[in-house]
SEMARSE-989497 format. One record per residue: residue number from 1; residue in one letter; x, y, z of N, C-alpha, C, O in turn. Coordinates in nm, 3 decimals. Example, Ala and Ser with C-alpha at 12.3 -4.5 7.8 and 13.67 -1.06 7.14 Angstrom:
// residues 2
{resi=1, resn=A, npx=1.319, npy=-0.569, npz=0.780, capx=1.230, capy=-0.450, capz=0.780, cpx=1.320, cpy=-0.330, cpz=0.780, opx=1.424, opy=-0.332, opz=0.846}
{resi=2, resn=S, npx=1.285, npy=-0.225, npz=0.708, capx=1.367, capy=-0.106, capz=0.714, cpx=1.290, cpy=0.003, cpz=0.787, opx=1.341, opy=0.114, opz=0.804}
***
This chain:
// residues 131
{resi=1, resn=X, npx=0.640, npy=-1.831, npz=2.694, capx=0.677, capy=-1.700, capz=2.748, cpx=0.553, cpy=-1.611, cpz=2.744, opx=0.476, opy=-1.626, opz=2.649}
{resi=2, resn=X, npx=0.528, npy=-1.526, npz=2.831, capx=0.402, capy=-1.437, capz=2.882, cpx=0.467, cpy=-1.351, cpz=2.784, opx=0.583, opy=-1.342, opz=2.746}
{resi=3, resn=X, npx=0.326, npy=-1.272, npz=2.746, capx=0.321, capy=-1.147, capz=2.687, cpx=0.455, cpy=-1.046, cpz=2.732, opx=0.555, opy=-1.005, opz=2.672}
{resi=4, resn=X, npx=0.392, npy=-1.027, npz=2.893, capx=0.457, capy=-0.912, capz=2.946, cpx=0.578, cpy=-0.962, cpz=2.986, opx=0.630, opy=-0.895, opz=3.075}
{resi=5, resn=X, npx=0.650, npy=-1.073, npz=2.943, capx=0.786, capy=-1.087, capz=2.963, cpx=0.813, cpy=-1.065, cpz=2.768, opx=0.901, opy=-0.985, opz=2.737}
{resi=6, resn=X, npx=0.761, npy=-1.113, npz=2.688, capx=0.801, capy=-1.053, capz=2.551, cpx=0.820, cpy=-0.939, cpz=2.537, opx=0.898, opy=-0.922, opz=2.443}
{resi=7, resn=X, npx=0.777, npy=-0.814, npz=2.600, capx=0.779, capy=-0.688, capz=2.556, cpx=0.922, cpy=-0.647, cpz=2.627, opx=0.984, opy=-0.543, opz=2.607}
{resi=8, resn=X, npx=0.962, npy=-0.766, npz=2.725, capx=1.110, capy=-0.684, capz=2.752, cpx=1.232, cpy=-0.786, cpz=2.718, opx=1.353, opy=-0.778, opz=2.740}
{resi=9, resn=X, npx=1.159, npy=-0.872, npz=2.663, capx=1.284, capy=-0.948, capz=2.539, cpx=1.293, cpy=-0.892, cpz=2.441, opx=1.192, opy=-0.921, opz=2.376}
{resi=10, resn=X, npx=1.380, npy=-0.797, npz=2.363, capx=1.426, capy=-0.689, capz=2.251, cpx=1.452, cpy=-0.840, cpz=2.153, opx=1.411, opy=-0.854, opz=2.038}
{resi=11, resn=X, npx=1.510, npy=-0.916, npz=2.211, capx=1.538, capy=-1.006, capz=2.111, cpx=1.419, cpy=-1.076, cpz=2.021, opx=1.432, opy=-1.108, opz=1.903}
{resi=12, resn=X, npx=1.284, npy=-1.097, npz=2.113, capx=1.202, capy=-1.174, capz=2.069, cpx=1.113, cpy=-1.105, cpz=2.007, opx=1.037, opy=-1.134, opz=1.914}
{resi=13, resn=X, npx=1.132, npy=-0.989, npz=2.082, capx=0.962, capy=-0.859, capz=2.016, cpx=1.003, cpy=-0.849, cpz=1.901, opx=0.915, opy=-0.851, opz=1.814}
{resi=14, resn=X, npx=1.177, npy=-0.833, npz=1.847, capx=1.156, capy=-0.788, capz=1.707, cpx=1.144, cpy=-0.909, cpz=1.628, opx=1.100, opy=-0.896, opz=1.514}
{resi=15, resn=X, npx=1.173, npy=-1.015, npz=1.665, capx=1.159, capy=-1.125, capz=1.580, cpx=1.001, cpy=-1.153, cpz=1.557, opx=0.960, opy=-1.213, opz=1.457}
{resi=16, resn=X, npx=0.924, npy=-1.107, npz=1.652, capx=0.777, capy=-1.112, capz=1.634, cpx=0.715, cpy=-0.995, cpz=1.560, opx=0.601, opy=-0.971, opz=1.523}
{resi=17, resn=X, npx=0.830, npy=-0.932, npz=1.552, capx=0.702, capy=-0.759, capz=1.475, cpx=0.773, cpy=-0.842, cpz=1.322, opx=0.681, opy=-0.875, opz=1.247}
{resi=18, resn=X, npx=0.885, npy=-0.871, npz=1.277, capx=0.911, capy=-0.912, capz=1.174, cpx=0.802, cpy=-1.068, cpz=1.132, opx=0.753, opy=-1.088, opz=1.021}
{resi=19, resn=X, npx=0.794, npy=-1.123, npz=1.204, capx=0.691, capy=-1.222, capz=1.162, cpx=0.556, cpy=-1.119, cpz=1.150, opx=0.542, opy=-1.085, opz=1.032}
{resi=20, resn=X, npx=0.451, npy=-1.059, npz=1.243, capx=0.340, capy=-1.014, capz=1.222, cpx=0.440, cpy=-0.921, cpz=1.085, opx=0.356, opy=-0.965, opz=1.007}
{resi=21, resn=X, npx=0.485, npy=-0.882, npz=1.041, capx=0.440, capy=-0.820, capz=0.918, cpx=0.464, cpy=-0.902, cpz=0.781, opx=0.425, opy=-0.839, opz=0.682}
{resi=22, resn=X, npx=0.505, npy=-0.993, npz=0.761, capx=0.513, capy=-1.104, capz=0.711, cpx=0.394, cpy=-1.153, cpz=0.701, opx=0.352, opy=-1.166, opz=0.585}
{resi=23, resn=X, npx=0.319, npy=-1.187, npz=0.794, capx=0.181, capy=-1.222, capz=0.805, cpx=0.106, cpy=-1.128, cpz=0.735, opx=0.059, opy=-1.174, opz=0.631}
{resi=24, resn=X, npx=0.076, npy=-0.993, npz=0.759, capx=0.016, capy=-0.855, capz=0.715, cpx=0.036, cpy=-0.885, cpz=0.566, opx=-0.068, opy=-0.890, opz=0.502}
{resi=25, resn=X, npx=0.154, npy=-0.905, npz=0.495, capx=0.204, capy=-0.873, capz=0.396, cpx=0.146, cpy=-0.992, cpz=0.273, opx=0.120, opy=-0.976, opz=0.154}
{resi=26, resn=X, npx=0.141, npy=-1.102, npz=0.355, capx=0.104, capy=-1.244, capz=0.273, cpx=-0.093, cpy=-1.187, cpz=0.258, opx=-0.142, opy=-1.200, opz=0.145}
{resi=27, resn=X, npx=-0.154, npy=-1.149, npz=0.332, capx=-0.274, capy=-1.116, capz=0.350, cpx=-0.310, cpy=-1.027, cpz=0.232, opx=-0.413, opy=-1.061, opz=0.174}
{resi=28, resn=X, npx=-0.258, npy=-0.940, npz=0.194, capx=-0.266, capy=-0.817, capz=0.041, cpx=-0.199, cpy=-0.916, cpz=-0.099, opx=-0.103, opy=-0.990, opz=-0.124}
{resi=29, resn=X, npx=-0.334, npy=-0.853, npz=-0.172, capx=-0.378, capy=-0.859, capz=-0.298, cpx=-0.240, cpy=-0.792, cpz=-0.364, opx=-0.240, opy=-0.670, opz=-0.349}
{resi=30, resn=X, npx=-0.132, npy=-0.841, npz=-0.428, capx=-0.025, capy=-0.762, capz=-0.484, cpx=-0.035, cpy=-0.724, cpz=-0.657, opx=-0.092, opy=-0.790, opz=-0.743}
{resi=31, resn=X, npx=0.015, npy=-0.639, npz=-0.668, capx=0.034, capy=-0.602, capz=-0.810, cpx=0.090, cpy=-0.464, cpz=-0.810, opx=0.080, opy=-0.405, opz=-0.702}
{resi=32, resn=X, npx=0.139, npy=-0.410, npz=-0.892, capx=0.256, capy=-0.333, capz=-0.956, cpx=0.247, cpy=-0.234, cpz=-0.852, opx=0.356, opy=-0.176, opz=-0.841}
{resi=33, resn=X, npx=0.184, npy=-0.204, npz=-0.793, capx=0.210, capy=-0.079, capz=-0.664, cpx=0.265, cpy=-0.170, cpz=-0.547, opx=0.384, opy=-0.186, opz=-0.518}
{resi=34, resn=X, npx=0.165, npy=-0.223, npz=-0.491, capx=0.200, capy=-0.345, capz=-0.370, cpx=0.328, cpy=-0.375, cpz=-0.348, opx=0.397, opy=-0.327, opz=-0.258}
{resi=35, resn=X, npx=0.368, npy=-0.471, npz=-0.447, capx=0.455, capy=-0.575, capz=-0.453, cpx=0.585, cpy=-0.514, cpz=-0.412, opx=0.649, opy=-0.573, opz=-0.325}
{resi=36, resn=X, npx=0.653, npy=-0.359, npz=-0.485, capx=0.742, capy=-0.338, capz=-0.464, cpx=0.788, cpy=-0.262, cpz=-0.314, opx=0.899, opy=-0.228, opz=-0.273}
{resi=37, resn=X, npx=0.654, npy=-0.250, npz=-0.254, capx=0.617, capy=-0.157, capz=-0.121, cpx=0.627, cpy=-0.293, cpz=-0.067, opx=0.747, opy=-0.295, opz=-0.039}
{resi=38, resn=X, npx=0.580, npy=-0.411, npz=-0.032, capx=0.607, capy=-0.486, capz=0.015, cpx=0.725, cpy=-0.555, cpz=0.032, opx=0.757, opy=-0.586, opz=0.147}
{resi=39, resn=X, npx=0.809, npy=-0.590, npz=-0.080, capx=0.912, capy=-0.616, capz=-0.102, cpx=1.047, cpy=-0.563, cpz=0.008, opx=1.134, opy=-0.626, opz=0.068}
{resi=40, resn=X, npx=1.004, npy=-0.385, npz=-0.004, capx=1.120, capy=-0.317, capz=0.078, cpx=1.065, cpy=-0.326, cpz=0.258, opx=1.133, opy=-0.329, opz=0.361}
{resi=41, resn=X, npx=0.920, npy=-0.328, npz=0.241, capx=0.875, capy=-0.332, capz=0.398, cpx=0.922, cpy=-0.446, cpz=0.447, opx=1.018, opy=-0.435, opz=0.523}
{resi=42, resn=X, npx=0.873, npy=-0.580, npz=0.420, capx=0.966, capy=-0.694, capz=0.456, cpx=1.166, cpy=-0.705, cpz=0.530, opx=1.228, opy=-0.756, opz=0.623}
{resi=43, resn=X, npx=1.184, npy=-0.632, npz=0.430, capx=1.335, capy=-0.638, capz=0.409, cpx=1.365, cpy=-0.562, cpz=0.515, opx=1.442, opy=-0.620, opz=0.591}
{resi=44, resn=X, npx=1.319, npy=-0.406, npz=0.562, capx=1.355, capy=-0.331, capz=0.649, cpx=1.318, cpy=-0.399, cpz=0.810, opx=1.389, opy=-0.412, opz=0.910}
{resi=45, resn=X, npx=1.167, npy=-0.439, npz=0.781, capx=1.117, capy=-0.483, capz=0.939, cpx=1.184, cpy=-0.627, cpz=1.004, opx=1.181, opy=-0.657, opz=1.123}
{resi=46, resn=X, npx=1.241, npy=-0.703, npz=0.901, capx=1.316, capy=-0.837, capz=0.961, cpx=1.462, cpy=-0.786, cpz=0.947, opx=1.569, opy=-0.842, opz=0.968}
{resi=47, resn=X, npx=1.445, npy=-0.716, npz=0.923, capx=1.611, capy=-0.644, capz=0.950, cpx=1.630, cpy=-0.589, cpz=1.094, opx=1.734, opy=-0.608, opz=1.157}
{resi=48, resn=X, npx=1.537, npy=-0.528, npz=1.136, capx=1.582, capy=-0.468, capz=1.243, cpx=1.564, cpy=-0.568, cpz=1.335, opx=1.579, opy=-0.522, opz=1.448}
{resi=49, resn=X, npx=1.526, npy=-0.751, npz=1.336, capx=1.577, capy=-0.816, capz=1.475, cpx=1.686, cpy=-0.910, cpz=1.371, opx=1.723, opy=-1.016, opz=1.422}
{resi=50, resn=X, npx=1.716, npy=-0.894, npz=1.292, capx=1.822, capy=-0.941, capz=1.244, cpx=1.989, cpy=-0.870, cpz=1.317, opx=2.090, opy=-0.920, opz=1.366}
{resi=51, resn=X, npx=1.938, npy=-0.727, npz=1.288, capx=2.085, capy=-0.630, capz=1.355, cpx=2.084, cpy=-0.672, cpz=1.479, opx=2.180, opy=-0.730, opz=1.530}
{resi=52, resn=X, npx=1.958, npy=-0.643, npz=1.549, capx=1.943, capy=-0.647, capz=1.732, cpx=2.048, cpy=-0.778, cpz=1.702, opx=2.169, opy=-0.759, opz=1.694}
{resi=53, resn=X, npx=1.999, npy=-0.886, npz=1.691, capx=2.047, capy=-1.017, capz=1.690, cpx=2.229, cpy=-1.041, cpz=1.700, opx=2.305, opy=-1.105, opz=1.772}
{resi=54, resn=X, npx=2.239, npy=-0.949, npz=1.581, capx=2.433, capy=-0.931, capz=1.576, cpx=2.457, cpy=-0.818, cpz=1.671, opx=2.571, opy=-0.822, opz=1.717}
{resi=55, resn=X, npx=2.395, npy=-0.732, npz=1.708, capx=2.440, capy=-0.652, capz=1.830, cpx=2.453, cpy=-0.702, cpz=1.987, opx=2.516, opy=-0.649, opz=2.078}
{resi=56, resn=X, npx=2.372, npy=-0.823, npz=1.987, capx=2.375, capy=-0.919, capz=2.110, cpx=2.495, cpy=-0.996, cpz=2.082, opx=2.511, opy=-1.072, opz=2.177}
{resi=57, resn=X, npx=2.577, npy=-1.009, npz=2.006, capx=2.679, capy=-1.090, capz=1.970, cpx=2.807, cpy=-1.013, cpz=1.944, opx=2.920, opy=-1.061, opz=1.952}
{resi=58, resn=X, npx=2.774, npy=-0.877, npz=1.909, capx=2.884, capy=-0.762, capz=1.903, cpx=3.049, cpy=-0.812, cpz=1.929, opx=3.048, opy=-0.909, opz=2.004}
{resi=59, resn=X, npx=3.125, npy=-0.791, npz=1.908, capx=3.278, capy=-0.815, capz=1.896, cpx=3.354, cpy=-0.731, cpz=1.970, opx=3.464, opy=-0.756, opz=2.020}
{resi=60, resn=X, npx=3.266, npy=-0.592, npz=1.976, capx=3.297, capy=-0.467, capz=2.043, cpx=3.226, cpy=-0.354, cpz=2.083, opx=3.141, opy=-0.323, opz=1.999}
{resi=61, resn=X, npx=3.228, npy=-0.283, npz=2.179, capx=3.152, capy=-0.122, capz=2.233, cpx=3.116, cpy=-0.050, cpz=2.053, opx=3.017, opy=0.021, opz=2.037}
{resi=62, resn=X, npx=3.208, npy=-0.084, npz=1.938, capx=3.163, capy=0.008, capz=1.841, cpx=3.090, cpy=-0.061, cpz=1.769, opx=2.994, opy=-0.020, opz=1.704}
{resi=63, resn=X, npx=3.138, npy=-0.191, npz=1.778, capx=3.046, capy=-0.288, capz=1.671, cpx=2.886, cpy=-0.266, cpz=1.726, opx=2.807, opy=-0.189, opz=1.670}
{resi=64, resn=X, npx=2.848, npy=-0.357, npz=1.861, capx=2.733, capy=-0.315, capz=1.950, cpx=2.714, cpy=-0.146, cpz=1.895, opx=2.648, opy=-0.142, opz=1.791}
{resi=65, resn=X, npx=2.740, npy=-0.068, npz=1.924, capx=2.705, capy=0.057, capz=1.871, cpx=2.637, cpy=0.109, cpz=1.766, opx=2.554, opy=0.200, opz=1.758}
{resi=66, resn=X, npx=2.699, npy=0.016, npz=1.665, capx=2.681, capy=0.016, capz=1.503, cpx=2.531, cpy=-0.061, cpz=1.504, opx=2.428, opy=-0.007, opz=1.463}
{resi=67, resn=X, npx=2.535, npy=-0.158, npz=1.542, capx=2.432, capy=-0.242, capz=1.481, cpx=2.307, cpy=-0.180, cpz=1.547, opx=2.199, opy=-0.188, opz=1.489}
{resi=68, resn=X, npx=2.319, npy=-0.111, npz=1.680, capx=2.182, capy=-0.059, capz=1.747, cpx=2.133, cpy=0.010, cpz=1.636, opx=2.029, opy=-0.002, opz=1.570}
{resi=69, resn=X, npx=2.243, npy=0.097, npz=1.626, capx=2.187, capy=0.206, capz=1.517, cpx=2.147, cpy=0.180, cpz=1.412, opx=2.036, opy=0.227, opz=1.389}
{resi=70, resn=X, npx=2.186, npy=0.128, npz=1.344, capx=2.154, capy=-0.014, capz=1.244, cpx=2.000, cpy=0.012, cpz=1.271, opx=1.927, opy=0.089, opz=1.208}
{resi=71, resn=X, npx=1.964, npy=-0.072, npz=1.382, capx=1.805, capy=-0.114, capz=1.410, cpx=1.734, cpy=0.013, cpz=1.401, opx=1.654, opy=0.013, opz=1.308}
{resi=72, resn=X, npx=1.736, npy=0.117, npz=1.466, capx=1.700, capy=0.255, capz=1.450, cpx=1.672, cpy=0.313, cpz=1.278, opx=1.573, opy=0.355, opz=1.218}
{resi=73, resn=X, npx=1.787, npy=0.294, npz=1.249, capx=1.748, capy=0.317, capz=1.115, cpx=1.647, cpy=0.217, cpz=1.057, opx=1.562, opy=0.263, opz=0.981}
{resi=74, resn=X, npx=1.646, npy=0.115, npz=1.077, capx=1.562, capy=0.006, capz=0.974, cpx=1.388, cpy=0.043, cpz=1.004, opx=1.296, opy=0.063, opz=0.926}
{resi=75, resn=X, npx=1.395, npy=0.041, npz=1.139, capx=1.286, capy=0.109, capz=1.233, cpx=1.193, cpy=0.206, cpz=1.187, opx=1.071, opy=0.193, opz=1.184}
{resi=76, resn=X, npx=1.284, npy=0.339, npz=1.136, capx=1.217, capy=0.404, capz=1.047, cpx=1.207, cpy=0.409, cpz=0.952, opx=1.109, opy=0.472, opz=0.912}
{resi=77, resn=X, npx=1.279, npy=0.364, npz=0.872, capx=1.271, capy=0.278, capz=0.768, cpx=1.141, cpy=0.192, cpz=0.696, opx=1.111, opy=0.167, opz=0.579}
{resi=78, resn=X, npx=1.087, npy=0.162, npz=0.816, capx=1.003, capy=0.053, capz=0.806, cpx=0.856, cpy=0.122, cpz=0.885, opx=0.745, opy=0.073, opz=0.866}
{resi=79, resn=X, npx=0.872, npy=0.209, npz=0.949, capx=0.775, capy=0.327, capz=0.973, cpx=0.730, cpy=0.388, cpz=0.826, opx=0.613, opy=0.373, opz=0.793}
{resi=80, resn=X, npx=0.803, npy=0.444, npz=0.753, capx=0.750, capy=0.525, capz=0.633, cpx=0.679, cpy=0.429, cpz=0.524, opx=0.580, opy=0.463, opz=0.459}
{resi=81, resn=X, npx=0.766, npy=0.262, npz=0.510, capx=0.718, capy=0.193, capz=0.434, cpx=0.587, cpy=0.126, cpz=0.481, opx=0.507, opy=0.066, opz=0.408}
{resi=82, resn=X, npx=0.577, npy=0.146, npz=0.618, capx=0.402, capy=0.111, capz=0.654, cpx=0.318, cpy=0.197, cpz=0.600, opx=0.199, opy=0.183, opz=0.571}
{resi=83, resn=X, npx=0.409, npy=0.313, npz=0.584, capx=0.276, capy=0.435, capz=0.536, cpx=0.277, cpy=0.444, cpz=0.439, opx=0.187, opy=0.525, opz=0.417}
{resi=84, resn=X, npx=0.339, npy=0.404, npz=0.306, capx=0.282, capy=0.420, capz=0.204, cpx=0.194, cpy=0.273, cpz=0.156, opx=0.131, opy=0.273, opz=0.050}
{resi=85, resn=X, npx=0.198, npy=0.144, npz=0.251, capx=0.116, capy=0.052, capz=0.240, cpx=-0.021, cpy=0.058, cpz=0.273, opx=-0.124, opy=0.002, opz=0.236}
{resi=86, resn=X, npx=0.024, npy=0.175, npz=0.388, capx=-0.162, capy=0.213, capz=0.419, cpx=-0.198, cpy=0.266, cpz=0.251, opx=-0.297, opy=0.234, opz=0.186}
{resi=87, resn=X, npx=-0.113, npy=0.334, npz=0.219, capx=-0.186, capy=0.453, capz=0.103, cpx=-0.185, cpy=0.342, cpz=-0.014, opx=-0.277, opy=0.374, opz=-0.090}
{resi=88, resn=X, npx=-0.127, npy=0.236, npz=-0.058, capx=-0.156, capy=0.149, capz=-0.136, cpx=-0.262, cpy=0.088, cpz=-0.128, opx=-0.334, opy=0.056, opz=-0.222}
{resi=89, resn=X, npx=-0.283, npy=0.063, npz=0.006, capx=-0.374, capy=-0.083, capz=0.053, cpx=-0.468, cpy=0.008, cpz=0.170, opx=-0.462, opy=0.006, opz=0.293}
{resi=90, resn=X, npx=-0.558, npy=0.091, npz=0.073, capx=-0.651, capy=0.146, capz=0.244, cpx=-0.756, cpy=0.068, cpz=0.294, opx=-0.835, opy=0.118, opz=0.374}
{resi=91, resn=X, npx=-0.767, npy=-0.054, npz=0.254, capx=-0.851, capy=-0.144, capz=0.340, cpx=-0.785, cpy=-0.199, cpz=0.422, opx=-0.866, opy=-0.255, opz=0.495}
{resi=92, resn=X, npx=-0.656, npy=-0.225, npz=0.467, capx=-0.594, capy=-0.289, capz=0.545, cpx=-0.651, cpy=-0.309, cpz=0.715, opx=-0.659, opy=-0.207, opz=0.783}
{resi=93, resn=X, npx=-0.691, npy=-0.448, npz=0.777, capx=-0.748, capy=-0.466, capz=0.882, cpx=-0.700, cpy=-0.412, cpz=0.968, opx=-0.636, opy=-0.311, opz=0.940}
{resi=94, resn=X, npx=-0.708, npy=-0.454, npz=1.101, capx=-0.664, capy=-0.395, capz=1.282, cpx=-0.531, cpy=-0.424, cpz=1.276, opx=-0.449, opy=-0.350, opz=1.331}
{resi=95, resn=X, npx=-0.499, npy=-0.523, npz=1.216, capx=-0.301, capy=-0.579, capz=1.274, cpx=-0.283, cpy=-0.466, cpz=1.216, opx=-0.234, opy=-0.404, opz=1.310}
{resi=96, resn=X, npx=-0.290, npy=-0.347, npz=1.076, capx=-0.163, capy=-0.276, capz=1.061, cpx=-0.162, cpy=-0.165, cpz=1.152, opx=-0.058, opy=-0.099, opz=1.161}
{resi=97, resn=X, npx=-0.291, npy=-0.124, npz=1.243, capx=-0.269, capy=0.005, capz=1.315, cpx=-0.137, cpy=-0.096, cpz=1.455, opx=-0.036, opy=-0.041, opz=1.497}
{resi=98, resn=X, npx=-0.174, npy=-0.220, npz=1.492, capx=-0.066, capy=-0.269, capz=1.604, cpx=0.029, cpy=-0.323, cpz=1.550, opx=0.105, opy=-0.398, opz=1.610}
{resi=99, resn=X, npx=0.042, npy=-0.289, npz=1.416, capx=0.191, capy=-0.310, capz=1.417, cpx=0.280, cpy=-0.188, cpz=1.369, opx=0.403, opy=-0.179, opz=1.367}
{resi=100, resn=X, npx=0.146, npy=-0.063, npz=1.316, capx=0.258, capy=0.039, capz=1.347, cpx=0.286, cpy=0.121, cpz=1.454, opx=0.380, opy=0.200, opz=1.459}
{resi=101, resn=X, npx=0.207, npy=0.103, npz=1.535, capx=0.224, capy=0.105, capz=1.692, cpx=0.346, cpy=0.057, cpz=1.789, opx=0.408, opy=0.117, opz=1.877}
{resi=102, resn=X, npx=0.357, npy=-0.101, npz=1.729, capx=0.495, capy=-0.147, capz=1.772, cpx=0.595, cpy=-0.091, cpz=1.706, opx=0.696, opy=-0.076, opz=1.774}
{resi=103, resn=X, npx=0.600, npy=-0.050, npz=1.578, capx=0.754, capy=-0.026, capz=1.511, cpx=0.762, cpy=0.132, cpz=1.558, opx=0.874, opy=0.183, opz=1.555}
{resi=104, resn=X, npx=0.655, npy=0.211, npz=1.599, capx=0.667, capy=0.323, capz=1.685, cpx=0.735, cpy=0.324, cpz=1.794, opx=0.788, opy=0.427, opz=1.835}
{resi=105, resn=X, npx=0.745, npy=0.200, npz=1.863, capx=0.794, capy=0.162, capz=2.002, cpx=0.929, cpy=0.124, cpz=1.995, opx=1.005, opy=0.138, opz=2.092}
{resi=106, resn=X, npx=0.958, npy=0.087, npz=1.910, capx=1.064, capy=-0.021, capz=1.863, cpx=1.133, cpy=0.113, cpz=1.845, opx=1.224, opy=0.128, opz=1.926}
{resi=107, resn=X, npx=1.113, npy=0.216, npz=1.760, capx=1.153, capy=0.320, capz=1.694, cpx=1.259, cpy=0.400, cpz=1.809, opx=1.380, opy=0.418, opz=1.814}
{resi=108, resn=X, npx=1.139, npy=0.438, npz=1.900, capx=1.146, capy=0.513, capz=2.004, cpx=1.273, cpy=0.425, cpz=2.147, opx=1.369, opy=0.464, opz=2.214}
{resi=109, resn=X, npx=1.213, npy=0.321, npz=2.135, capx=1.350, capy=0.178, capz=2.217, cpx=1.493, cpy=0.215, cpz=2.172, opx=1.586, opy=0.246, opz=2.248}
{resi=110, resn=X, npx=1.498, npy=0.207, npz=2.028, capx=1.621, capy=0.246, capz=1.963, cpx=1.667, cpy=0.368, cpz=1.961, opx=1.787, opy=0.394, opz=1.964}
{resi=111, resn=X, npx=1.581, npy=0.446, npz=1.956, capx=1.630, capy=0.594, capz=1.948, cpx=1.712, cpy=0.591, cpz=2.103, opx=1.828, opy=0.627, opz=2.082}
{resi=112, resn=X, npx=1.696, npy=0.569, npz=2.214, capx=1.664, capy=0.582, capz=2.381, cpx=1.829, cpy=0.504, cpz=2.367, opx=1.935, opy=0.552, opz=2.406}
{resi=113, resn=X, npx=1.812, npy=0.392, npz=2.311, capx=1.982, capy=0.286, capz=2.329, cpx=2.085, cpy=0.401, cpz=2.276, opx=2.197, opy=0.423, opz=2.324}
{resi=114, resn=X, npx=2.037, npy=0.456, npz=2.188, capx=2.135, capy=0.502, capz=2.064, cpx=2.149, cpy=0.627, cpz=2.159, opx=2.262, opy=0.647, opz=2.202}
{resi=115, resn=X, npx=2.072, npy=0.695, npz=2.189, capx=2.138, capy=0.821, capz=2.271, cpx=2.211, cpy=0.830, cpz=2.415, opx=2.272, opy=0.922, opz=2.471}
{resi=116, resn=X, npx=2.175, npy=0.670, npz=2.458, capx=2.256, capy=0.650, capz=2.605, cpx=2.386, cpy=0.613, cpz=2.573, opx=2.478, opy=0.634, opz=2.653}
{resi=117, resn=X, npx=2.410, npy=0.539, npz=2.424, capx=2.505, capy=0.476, capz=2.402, cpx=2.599, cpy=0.645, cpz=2.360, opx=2.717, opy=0.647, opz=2.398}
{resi=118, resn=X, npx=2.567, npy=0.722, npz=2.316, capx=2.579, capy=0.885, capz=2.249, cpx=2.660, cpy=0.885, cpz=2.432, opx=2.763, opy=0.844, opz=2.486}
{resi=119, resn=X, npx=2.545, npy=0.954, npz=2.467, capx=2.568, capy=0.986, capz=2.625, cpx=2.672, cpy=0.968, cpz=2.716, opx=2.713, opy=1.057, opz=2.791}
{resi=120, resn=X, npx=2.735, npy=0.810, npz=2.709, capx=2.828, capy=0.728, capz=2.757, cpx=2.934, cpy=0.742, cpz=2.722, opx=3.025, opy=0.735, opz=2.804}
{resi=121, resn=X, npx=2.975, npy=0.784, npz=2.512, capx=3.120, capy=0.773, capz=2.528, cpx=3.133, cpy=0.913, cpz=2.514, opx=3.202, opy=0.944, opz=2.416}
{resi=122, resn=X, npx=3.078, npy=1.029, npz=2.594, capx=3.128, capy=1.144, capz=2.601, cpx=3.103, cpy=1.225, cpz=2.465, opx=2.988, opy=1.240, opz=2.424}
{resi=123, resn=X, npx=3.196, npy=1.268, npz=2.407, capx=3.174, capy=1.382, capz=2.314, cpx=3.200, cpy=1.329, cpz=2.157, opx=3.206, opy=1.383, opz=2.047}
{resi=124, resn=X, npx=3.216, npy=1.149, npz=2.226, capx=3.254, capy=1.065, capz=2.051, cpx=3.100, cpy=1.074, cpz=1.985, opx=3.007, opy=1.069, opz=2.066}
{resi=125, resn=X, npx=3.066, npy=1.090, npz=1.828, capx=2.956, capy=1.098, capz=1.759, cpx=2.942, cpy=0.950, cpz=1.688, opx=3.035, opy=0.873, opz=1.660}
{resi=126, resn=X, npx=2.805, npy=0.932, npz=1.667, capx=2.819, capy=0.780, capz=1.657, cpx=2.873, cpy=0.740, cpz=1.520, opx=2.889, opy=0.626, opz=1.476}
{resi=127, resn=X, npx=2.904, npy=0.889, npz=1.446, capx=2.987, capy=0.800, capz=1.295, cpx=3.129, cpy=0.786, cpz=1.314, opx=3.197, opy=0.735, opz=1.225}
{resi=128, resn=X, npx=3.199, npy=0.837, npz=1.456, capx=3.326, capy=0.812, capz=1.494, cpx=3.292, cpy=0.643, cpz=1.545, opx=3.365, opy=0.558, opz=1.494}
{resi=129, resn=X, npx=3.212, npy=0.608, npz=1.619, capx=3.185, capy=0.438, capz=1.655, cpx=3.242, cpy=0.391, cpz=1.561, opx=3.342, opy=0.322, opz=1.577}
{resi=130, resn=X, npx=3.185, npy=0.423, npz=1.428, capx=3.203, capy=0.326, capz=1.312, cpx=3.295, cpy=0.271, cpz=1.245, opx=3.300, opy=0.173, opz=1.171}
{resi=131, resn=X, npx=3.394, npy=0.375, npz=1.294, capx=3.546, capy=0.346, capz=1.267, cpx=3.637, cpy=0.274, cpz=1.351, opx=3.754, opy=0.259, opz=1.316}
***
């Protein structure tokens, strides 16, 4: 698969920003600051093509709903935990400025679903979806 067909597979880009940070993450020297910044960065950034993943499989308009948002949250989530890895780890090479570039994108993708999905059912709020 070409690049420029990955960037509009949601399914595959996040499964690839969750691998490149996996990669990023195996690359740092860990110890008592690191480890636990790593620990939660991991967890948040393969989370968010984990949700995408069950939102492609959704059961329902609220379930699908839920899990976008889901990704949105993990998204930034995983935005703040890049930034305190910069501030742990300030030698960190070129992959971490493109991969917080992508989870910027990713961020911004989700935000865009989550407000069309807002948009669509009228005046329902997305913690009414949830129910």
């Amino acid at each position: 698969m070409s690049q420029l067909s990955n960037k509009y597979n949601l399914e595959e880009r996040t499964a690839q920003f969750g691998e490149s940070v996996i990669i990023l993450c195996r690359a740092i020297r860990q110890d008592n600051v690191s480890s636990p910044i790593i620990n939660q960065l991991i967890r948040s950034a393969t989370s968010i093509g984990a949700n995408y993943s069950e939102a492609n499989n959704a059961s329902s308009r609220k379930d699908f709903s839920n899990k976008i948002f889901i990704c949105k949250k993990e998204a930034q989530e995983t935005r703040h935990w890049l930034r305190m890895l910069k501030t742990a780890t300030p030698t960190l090479d070129d992959s971490y400025e493109t991969i917080i570039g992508e989870c910027q994108e990713l961020t911004l993708i989700f935000q865009k679903i989550t407000s069309s999905l807002r948009r669509n059912t009228g005046t329902m709020k997305i913690d009414q979806l949830k129910t």
